[in-house]
C-alpha positions as a Markdown table, in Angstrom:
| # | Residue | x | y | z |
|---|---|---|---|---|
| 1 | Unk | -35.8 | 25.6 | 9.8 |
| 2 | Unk | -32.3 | 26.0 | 9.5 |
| 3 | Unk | -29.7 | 23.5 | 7.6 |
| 4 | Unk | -26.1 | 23.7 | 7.4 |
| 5 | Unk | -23.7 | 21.8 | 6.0 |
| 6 | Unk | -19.9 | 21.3 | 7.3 |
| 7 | Unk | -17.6 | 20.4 | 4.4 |
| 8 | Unk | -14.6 | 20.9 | 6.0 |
| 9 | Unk | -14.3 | 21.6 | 9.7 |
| 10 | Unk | -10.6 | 23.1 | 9.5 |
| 11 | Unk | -11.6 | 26.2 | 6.7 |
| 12 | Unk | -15.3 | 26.4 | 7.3 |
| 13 | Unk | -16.1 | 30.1 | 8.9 |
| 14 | Unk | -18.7 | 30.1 | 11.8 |
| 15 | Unk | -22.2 | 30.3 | 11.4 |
| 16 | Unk | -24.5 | 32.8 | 13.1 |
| 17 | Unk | -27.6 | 33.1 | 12.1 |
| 18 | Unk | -30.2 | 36.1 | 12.2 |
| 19 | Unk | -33.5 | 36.0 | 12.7 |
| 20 | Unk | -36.4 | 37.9 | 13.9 |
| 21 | Unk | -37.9 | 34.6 | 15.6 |
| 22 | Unk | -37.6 | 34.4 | 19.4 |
| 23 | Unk | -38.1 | 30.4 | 18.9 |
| 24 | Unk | -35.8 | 29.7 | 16.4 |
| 25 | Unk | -33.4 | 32.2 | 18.1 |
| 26 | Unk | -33.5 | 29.9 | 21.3 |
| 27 | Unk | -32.9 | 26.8 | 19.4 |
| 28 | Unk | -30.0 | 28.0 | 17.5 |
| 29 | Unk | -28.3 | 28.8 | 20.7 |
| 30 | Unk | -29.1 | 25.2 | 22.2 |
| 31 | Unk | -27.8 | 24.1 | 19.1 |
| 32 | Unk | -24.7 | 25.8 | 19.7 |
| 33 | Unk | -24.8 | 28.8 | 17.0 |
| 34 | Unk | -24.1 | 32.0 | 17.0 |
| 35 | Unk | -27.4 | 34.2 | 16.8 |
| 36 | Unk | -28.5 | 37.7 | 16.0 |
| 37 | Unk | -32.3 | 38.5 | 17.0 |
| 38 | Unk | -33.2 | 41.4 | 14.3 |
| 39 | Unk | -35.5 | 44.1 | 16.0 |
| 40 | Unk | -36.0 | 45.3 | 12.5 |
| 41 | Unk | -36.0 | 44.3 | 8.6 |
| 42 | Unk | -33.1 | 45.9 | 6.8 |
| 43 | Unk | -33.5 | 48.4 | 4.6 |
| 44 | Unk | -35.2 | 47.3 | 1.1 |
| 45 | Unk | -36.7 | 44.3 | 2.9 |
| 46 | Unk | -40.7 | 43.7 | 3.6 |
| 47 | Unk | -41.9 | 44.2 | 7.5 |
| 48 | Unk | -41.6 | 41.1 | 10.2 |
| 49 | Unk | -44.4 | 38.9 | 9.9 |
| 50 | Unk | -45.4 | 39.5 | 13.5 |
| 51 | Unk | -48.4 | 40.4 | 14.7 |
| 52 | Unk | -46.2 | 42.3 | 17.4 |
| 53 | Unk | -45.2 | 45.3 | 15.1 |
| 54 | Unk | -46.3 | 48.4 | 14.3 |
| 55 | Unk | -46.0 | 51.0 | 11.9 |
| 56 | Unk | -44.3 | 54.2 | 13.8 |
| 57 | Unk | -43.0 | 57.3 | 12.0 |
| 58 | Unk | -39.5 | 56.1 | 11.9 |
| 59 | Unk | -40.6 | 52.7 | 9.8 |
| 60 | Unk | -41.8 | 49.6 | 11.8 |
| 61 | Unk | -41.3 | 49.0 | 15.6 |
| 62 | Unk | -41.5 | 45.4 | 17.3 |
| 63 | Unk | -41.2 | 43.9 | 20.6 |
C-alpha cells in the first residue's frame, strides 16, 4: 500500500513510485502517479519476491 502526504502543494516535488508489482504499478497510474516498474532489485538488495524470477548467470531475471 502506498501513503503519501501533501504538505504543501506549491513546494512539494512529484511523487513516482517504483515498484516491482504489476498491481500496484496499475493503481498508481489510475491514481495519477508517476511509476517505475523495476525488472530488477538494485544492487545490495534481496531478489523480487515473485515466483516469476529466476536465477541466470548475470543475477536474477523476471518477467
Amino acid at each position: 500500500m502506498l501513503r503519501a502526504i501533501d504538505t504543501d502543494a506549491a513546494n512539494v516535488a512529484p511523487v513516482r513510485l517504483f515498484t516491482y508489482d504489476s498491481s500496484q504499478s496499475t493503481r498508481a497510474r489510475n491514481s495519477g502517479l508517476r511509476v517505475e516498474k523495476l525488472a530488477l532489485p538494485a544492487e545490495g538488495e534481496s531478489r523480487p519476491k515473485s515466483r516469476y524470477c529466476r536465477r541466470v548467470e548475470a543475477g536474477w531475471s523476471c518477467r
